[in-house]
C-alpha positions as CSV (number, residue, x, y, z in Angstrom):
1,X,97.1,74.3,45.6
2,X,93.9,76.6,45.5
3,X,90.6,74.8,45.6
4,X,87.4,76.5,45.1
5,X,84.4,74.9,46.3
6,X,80.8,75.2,45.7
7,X,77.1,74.6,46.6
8,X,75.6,75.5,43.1
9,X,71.9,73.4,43.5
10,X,69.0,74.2,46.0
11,X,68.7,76.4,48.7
12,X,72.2,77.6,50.2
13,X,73.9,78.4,47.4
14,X,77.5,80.0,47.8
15,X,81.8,79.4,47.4
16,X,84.6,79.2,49.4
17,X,88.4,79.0,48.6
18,X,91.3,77.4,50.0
19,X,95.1,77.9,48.9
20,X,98.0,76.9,50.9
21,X,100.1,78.7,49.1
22,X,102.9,80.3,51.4
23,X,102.8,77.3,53.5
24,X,99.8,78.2,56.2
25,X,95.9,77.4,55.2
26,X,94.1,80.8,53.6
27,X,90.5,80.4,54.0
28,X,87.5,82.3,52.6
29,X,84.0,81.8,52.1
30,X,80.5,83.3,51.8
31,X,76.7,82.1,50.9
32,X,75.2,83.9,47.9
33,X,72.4,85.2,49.8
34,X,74.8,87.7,51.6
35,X,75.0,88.9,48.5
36,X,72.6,89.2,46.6
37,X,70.4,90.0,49.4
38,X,68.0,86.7,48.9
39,X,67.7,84.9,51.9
40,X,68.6,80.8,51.5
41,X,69.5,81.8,48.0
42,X,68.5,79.3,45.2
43,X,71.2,81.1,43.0
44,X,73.7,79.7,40.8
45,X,76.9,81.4,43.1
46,X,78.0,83.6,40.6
47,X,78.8,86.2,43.3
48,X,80.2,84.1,45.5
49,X,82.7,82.8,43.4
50,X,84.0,86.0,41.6
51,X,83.9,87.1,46.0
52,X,86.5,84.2,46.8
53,X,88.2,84.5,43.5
54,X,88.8,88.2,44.8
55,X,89.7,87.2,48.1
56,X,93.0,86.0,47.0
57,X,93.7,88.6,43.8
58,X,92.8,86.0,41.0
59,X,90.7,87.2,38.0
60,X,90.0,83.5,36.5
61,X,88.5,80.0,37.3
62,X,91.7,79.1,35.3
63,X,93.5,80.8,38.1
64,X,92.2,77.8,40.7
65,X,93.5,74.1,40.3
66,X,90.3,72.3,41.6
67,X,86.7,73.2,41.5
68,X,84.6,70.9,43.7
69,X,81.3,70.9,43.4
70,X,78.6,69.4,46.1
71,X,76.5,66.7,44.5
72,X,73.2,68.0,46.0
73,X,71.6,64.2,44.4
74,X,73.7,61.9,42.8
75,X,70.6,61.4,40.3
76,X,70.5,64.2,37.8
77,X,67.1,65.2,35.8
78,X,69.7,64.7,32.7
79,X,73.4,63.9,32.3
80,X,75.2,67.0,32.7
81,X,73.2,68.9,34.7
82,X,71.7,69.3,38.3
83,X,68.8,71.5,37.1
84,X,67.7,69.9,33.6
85,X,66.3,70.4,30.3
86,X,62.8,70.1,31.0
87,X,62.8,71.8,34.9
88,X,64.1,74.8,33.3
89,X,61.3,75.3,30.8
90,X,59.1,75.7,33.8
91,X,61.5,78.7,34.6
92,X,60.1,79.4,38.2
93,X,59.9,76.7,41.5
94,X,57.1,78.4,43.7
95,X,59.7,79.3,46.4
96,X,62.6,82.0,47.5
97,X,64.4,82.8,43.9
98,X,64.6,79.2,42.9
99,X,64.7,79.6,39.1
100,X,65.5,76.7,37.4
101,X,65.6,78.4,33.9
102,X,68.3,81.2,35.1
103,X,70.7,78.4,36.9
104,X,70.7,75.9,33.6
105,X,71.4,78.9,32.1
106,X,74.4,79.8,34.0
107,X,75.5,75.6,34.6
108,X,75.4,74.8,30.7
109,X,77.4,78.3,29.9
110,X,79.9,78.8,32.6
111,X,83.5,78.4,31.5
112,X,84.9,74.9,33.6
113,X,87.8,73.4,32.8
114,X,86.1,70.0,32.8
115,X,89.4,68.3,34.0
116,X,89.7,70.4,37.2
117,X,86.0,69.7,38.1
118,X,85.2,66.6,41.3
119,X,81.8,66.2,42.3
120,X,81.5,65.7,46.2
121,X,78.4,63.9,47.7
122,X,76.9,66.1,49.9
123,X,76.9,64.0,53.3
124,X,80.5,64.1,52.8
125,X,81.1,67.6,52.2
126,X,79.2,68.2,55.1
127,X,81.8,65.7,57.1
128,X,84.5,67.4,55.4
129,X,83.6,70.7,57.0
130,X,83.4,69.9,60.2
131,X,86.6,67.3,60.6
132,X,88.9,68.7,58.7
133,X,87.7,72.5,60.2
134,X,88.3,71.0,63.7
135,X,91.3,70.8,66.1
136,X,91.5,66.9,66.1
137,X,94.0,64.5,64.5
138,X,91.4,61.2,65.5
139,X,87.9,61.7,66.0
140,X,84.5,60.3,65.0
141,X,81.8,62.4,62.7
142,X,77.8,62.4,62.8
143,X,76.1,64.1,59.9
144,X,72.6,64.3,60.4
145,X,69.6,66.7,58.3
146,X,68.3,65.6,55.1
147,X,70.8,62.9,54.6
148,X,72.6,60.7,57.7
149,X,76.2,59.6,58.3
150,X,79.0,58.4,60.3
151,X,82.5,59.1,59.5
152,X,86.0,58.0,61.2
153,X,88.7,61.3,61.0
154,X,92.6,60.2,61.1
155,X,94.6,62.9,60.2
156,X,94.5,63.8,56.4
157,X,92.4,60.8,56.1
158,X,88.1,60.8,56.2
159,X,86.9,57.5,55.9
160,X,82.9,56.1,55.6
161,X,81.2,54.1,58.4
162,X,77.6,54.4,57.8
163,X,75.5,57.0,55.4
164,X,72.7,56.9,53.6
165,X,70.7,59.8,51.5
166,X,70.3,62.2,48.2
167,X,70.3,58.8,45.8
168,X,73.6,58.4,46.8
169,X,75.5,55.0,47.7
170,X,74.7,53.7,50.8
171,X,77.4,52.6,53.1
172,X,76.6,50.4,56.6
173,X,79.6,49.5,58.7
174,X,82.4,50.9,56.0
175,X,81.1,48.6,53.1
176,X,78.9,49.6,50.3
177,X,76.2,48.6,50.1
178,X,74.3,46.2,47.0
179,X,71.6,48.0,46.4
180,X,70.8,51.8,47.7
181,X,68.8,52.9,50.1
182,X,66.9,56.0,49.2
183,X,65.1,58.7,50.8
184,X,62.3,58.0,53.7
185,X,61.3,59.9,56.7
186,X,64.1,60.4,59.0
187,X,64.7,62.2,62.1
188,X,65.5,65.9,60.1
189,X,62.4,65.8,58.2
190,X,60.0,64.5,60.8
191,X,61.3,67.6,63.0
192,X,60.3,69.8,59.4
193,X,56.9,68.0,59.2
194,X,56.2,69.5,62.7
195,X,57.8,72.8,61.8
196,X,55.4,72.7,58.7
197,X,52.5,72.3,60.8
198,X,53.1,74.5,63.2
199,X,53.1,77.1,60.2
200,X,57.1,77.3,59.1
201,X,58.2,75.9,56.1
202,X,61.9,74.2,55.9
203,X,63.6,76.6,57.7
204,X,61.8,76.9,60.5
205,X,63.6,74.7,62.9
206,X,65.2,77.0,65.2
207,X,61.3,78.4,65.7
208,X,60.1,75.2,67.0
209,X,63.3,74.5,69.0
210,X,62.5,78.3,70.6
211,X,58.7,77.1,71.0
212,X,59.4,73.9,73.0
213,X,61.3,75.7,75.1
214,X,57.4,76.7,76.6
215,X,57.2,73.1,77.2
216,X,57.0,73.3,81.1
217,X,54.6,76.0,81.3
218,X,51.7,74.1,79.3
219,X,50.6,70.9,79.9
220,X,51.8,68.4,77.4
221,X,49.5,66.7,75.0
222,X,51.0,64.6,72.4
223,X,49.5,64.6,69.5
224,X,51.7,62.0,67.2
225,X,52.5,58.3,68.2
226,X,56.4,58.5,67.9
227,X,57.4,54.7,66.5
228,X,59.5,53.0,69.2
229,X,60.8,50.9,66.3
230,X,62.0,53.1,64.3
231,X,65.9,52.3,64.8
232,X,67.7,50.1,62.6
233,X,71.5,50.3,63.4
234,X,72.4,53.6,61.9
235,X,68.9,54.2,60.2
236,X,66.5,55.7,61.9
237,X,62.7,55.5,59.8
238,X,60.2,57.6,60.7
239,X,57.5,56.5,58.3
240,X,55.0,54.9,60.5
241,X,55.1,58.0,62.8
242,X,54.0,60.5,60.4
243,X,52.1,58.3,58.3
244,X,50.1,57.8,61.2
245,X,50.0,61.9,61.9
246,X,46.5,62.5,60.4
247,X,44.8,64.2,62.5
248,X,47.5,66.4,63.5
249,X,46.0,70.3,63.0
250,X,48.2,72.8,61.1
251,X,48.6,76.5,62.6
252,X,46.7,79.1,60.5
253,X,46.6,82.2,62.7
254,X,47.9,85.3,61.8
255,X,49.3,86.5,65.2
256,X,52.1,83.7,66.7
257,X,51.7,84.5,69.7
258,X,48.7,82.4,69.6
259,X,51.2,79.8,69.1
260,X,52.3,79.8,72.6
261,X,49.7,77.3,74.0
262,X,48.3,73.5,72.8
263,X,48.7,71.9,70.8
264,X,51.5,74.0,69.2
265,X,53.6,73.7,72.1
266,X,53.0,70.5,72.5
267,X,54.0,69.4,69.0
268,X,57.3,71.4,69.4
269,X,57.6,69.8,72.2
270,X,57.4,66.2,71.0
271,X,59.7,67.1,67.6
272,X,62.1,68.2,69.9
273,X,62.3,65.6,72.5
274,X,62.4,62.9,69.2
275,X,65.0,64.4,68.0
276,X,67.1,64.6,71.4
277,X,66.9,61.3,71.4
278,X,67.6,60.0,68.2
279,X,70.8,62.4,67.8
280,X,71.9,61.2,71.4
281,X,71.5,57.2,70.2
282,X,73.3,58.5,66.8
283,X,76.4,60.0,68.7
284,X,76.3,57.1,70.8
285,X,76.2,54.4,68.1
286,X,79.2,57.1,66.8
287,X,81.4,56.1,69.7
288,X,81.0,52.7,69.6
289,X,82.0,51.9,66.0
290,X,84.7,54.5,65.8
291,X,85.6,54.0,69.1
292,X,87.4,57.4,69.6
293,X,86.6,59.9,71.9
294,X,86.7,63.2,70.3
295,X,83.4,64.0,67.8
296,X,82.3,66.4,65.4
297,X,79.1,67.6,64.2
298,X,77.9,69.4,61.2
299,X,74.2,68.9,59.0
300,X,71.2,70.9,59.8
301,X,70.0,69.5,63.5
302,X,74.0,70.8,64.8
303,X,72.7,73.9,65.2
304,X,70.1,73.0,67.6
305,X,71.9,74.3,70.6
306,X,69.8,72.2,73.2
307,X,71.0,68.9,71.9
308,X,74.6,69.9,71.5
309,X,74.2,70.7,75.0
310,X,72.8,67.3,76.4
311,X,75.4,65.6,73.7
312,X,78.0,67.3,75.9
313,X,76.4,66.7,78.8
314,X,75.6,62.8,78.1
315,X,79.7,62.3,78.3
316,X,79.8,60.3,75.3
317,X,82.1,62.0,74.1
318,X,85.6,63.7,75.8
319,X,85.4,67.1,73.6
320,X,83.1,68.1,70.6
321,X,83.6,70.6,68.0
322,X,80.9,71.9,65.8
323,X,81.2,73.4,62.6
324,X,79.4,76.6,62.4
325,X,77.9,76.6,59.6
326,X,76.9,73.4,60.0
327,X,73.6,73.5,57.7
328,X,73.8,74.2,53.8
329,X,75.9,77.2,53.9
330,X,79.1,75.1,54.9
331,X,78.6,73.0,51.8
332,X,81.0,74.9,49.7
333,X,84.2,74.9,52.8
334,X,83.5,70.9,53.0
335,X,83.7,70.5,49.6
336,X,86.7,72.5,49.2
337,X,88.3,70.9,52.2
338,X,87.2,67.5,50.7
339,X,88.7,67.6,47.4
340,X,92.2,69.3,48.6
341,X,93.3,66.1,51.2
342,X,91.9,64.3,48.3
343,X,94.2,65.7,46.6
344,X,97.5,65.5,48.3
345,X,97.1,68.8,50.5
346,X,98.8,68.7,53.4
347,X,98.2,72.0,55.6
348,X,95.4,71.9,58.3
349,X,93.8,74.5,60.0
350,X,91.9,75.0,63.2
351,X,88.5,76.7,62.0
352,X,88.6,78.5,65.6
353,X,86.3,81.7,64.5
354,X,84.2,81.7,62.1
355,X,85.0,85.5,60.1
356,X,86.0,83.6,56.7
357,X,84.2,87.0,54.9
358,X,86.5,89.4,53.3
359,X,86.8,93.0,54.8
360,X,84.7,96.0,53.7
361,X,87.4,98.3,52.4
362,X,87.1,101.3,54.8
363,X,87.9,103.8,52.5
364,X,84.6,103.2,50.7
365,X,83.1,104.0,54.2
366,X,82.8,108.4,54.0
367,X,81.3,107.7,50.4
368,X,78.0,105.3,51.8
369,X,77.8,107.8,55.0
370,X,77.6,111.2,52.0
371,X,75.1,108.7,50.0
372,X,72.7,108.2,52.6
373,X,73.1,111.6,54.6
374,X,74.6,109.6,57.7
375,X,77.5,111.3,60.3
376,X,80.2,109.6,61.5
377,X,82.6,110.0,63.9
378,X,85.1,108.1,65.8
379,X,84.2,106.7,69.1
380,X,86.1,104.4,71.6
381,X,84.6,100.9,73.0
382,X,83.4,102.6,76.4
383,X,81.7,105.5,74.2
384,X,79.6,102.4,72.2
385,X,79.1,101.3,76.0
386,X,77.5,104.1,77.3
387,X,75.3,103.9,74.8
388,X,74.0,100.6,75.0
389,X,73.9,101.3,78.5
390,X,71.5,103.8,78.2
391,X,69.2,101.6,75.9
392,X,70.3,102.2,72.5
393,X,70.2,99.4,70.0
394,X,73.2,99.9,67.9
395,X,74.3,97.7,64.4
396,X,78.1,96.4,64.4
397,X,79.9,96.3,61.3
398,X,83.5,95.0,61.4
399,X,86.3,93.0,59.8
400,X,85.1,89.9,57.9
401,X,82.2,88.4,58.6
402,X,81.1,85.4,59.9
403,X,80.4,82.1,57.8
404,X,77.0,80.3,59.0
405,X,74.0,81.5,60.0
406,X,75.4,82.8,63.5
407,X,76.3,86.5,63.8
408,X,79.5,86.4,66.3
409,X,79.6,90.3,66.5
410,X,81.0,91.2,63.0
411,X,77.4,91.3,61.9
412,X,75.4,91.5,65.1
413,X,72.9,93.8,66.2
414,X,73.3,94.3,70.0
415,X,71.6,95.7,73.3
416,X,72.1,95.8,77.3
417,X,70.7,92.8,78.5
418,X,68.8,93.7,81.2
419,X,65.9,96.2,80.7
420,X,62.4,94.0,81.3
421,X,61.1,95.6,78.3
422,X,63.9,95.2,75.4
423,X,63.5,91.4,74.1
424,X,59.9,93.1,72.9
425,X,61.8,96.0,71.8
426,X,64.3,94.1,69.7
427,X,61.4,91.4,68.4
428,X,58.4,93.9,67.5
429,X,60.8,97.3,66.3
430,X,63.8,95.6,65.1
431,X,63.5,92.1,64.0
432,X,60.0,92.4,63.1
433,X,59.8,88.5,64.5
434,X,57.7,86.4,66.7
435,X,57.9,87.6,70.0
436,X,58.5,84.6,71.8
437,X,62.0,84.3,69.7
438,X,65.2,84.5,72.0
439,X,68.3,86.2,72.0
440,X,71.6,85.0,72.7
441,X,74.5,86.8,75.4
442,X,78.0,87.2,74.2
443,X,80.4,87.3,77.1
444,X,83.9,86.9,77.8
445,X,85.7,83.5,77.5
446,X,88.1,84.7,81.1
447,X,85.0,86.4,82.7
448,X,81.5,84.5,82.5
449,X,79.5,85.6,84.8
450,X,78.1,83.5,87.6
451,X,74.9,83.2,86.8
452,X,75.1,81.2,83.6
453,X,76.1,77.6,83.5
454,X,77.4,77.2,80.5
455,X,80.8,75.5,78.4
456,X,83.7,77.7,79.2
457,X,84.4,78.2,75.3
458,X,81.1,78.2,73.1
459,X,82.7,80.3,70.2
460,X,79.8,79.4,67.5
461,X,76.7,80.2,69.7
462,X,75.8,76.6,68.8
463,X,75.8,75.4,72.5
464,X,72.8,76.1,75.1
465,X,73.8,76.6,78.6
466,X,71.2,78.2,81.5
467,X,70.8,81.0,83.7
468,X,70.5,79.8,87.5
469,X,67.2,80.3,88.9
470,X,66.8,82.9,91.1
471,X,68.9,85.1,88.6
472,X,67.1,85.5,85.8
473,X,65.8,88.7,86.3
474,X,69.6,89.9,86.0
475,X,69.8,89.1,82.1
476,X,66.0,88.8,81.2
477,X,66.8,89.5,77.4
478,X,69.1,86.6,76.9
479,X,66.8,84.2,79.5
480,X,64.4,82.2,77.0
481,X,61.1,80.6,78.8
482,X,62.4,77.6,79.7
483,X,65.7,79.4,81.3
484,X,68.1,78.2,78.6
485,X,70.7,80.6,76.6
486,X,72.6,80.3,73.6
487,X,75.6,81.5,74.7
488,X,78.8,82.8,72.9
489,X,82.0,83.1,74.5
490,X,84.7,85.7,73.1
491,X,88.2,85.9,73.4
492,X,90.6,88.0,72.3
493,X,92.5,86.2,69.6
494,X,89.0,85.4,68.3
495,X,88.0,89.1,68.0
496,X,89.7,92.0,69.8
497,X,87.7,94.4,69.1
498,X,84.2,92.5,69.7
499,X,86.2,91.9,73.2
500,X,87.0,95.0,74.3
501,X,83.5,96.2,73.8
502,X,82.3,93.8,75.7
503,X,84.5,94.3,78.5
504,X,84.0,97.9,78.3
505,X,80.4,97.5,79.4
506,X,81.0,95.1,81.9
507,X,82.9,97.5,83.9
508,X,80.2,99.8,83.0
509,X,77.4,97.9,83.9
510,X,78.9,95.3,86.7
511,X,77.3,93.2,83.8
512,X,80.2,91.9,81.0
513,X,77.5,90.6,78.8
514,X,75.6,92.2,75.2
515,X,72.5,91.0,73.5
516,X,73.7,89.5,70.4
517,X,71.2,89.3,67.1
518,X,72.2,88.8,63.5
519,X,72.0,92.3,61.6
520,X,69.5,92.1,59.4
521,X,65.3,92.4,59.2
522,X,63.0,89.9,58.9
523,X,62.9,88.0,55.5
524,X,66.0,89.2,54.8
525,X,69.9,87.6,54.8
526,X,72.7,89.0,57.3
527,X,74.4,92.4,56.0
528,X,77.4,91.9,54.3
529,X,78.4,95.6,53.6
530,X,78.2,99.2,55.1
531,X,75.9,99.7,52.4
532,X,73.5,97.1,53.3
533,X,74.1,98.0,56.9
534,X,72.8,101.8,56.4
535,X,69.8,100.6,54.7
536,X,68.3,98.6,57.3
537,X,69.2,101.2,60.1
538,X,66.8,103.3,57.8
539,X,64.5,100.7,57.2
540,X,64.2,99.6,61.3
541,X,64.3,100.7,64.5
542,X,68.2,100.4,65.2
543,X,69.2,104.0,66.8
544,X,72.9,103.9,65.0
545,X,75.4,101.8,63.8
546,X,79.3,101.0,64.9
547,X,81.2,100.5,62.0
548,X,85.0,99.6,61.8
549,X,85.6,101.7,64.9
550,X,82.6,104.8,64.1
551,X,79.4,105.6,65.3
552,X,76.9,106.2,62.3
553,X,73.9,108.1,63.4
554,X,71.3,110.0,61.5
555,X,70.9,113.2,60.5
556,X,68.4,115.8,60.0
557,X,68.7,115.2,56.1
558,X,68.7,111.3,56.3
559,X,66.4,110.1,53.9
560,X,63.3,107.6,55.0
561,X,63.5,103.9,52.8
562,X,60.5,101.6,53.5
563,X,61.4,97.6,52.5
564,X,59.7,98.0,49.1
565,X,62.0,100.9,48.2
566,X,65.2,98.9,49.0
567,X,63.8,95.8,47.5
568,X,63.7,97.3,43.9
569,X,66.8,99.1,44.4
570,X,68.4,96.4,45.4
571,X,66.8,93.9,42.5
572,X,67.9,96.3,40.2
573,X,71.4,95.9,41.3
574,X,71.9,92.7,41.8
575,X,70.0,92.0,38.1
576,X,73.0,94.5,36.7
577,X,75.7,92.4,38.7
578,X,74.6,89.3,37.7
579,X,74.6,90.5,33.9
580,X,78.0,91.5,34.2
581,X,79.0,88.0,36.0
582,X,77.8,86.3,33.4
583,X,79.5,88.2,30.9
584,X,82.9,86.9,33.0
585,X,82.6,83.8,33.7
586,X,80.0,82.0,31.2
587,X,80.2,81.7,27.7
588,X,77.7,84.4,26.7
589,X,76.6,82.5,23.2
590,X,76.2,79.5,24.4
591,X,74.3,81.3,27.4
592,X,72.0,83.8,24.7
593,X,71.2,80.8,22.1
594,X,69.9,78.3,24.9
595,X,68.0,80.6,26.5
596,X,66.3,81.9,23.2
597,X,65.8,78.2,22.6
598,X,64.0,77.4,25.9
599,X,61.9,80.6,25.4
600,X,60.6,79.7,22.2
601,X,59.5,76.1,23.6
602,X,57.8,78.2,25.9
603,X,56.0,80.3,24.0
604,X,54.4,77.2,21.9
């Protein structure tokens, strides 16, 4: 059986495809942004798909036998469609590349065999990811972000205890519920209301989780009344809290630094703490009506490291797996997973790394390195070593890359931990970020070093452990205010390669642990290709890339590119591709005469 699966509405868009043909699980999957370079893409995942579809040789969405889709709401503007008649006539929402008009398009053209087509709500796709990606036969599920829900896992089996959210059913205690209970403030969106004030929009979460961890070092001052009240069983109502938040000041400043003292660090503070302990009661509440002792986590708040580490820490719980791309991005694999047991499929498999991205083809390797003036040449893991060693920043590109929004070394940027002065280097010349963002240390899985207390395996970097006091000082890149690092543990059968260069400069350095950032710039998505990886060593501050095995390094003939420069370049490519998808998959006359339709409306 081959299943594709897909996010096709809001933010996240993107595919993944499963076939068991050959008797073993082949997985592969990718957000949209990747590839068209949009960050949390609004796209309809034309890329992404014809990407799977090529993953596995086929040319066709006849070539697939199920195409399941995530049912962003389960109330459409119009039958038929997610996007609508009338939305698209506005053409543009005033955010990222959300255009309604382009998607309808693409939805009401593209050639579906209606028959092979099952609609997945999205609370369960997101439970499907992260069960049915995990190791366990018997284990309970918590889904929480914009929608909340608790699942019971039994081998090929993923039943409903409690969910509620996007106007779908609601279900309390396995039983549907009469009448639906729709959207209110819960504990994902009051955490975005403080984000929002604190000057982020909806994806700003993992900057307030990095600004409460200041919390210790200024002097709280809550600002919003939390409601005690707000539990009822599994729903957890935020409404009086942040109707009552009206005097609540939102950050205006231009420099974020400014955002290191009150109230902003107290607001982060008190978003965090909320959501620490509605999760916790959540995972609790978990245990006790599944009664098993395994869990696992996907929705938005799973990648908050700090609470996956105090759910581990509470004991609740005997063992945990998180999905790594836990938030949107994972929407298409649960999906997928979803509608294959659903199905009759019968393979599992262990989601134990998370590189579900196809290879660059390294013969196309000499031709970007000739297009943009770059020299390669090979160079063994202690030659990258030496370098980083000596404070170079250097841009790895190998193998497939990783699904979520964690890079695990496939698509990392990395540095030597230690140099005082490099977290400003990597922040201010690199990442062109806040300055008070952190970084995360990969070690090794047989070798982590003594001064971090963290889980033995954290593969995902979705787990916070600390550095012992008194050590700090020894990895100051990786050390965030508050002492706490997102660490990712790496073993061989996970990646090799990423391994070996890792141990390299531990025997180096006495110190077996890199910096590890996702490769890309500020405001953009993680590189997917060498291509995309040349362009931002010419865009930033990076001093060379490692790519499948070379170093890439500049030249005297290397070209400058400023972000404008790539950013029409790169529109004009992706416009051409898009063109040409269309062209494939929809059915061009239907897609030409609607569109001609809707711009006429327009025009009156």
């Amino acid at each position: 059986m081959i299943v594709l699966g897909l996010k096709c509405y809001s933010h996240d868009t993107g595919a993944a495809i499963i076939s068991d043909q050959g008797g073993t699980l082949k997985i592969h999957a990718i957000a949209e942004a990747r590839l068209n370079r949009r960050k949390h893409s609004f796209a309809y995942p034309l890329m992404s798909i014809a990407y799977c579809l090529a993953s596995l040789g086929l040319d066709s969405l006849d070539d697939v036998d199920l195409i399941c889709i995530d049912r962003h709401m389960e109330t459409w503007p119009e039958k038929g469609s997610q996007f609508g008649y009338d939305n698209a006539l506005k053409r543009h929402q005033p955010r990222y590349d959300d255009n309604h008009r382009w998607s309808y398009l693409v939805e009401q053209s593209i050639k579906y065999d209606p028959q092979k087509i099952r609609w997945i709500n999205h609370i369960d796709a997101h439970a499907a990811s992260a069960y049915f990606a995990s190791p366990f036969e018997d284990a309970a599920v918590l889904i929480a972000e914009g929608g909340t829900g608790i699942y019971h896992g039994q081998g090929s089996d993923l039943k409903i205890i409690d969910r509620i959210g996007y106007l779908g059913d609601t279900y309390q205690n396995g039983e549907k519920l009469g009448q639906r209970r729709d959207h209110f403030v819960n504990s994902s969106f009051f955490y975005d209301k403080i984000s929002n004030h604190l000057g982020y929009d909806i994806f700003g979460a993992g900057q307030t989780m990095a600004l409460a961890g200041y919390g210790d070092q200024i002097p709280f001052e809550p600002l919003v009344e939390v409601d005690p009240d707000r539990f009822n069983d599994f729903i957890i109502n935020h409404d009086k809290t942040v109707f009552g938040m009206t005097d609540v000041p939102t950050f205006e400043g231009e420099d974020s630094e400014e955002l290191i003292a009150n109230p902003w660090v107290s607001l982060a503070r008190q978003a965090q703490e909320t959501l620490e302990e509605d999760i916790l009661y959540l995972a609790w509440l978990a245990r006790k009506k599944t009664k098993v002792k395994k869990l696992c986590l996907a929705g938005g708040v799973a990648l908050n490291c700090i609470i996956n580490q105090k759910l581990i820490e509470s004991g609740t719980f005997d063992e945990i797996y998180i999905q790594p791309a836990a938030s949107d991005e994972g929407l298409p694999l649960g999906c997928a997973l979803s509608g294959y047991y659903a199905n009759g499929g019968q393979e599992r498999k262990h989601m134990s790394d998370a590189y579900l991205g196809v290879p660059n083809d390294p013969a196309t390797l000499p031709g970007v390195l000739d297009n943009w003036k770059l020299k390669g040449q090979n160079a063994s893991p202690e030659e990258i070593a030496k370098l980083l060693a000596d404070g170079k920043i250097i841009g790895r590109v190998a193998g497939g890359s990783e699904y979520g929004p964690r890079a695990l070394g496939n698509r990392s940027i990395l540095a030597d931990p230690r140099p005082a002065d490099m977290k400003n280097r990597l922040n201010a010349e690199i990442k062109h970020r806040e300055g008070f963002r952190p970084f995360a240390p990969s070690c090794l899985e047989d070798n982590i070093p003594d001064f971090f207390q963290s889980p033995a395996k954290s593969p995902f970097m979705v787990i916070a452990g600390t550095v012992r006091d008194g050590e700090r000082d020894k990895v100051p890149v990786v050390t965030h205010a508050d002492g706490s690092c997102r660490v990712q543990t790496v073993n061989p059968d996970q990646n090799k390669k990423y391994y070996e260069l890792i141990e390299a400069f531990g025997k180096l350095t006495d110190c077996p642990v890199l910096t590890n950032t996702s490769f890309n710039d500020r405001d953009e998505p993680i590189v997917e290709t060498y291509d995309d990886a040349a362009s931002c060593l010419l865009r930033t501050g990076l001093d060379a890339l490692c790519i499948e095995g070379q170093l890439v390094e500049r030249t005297a003939v290397t070209p400058s590119l400023t972000s404008e420069q790539n950013l029409k370049t790169t529109t004009a490519r992706v416009d051409t591709e898009y063109t040409d998808l269309i062209e494939r998959f929809c059915n061009v006359e239907t897609y030409v005469n609607l569109a001609s339709e809707l711009k006429d409306k327009e025009d009156k």
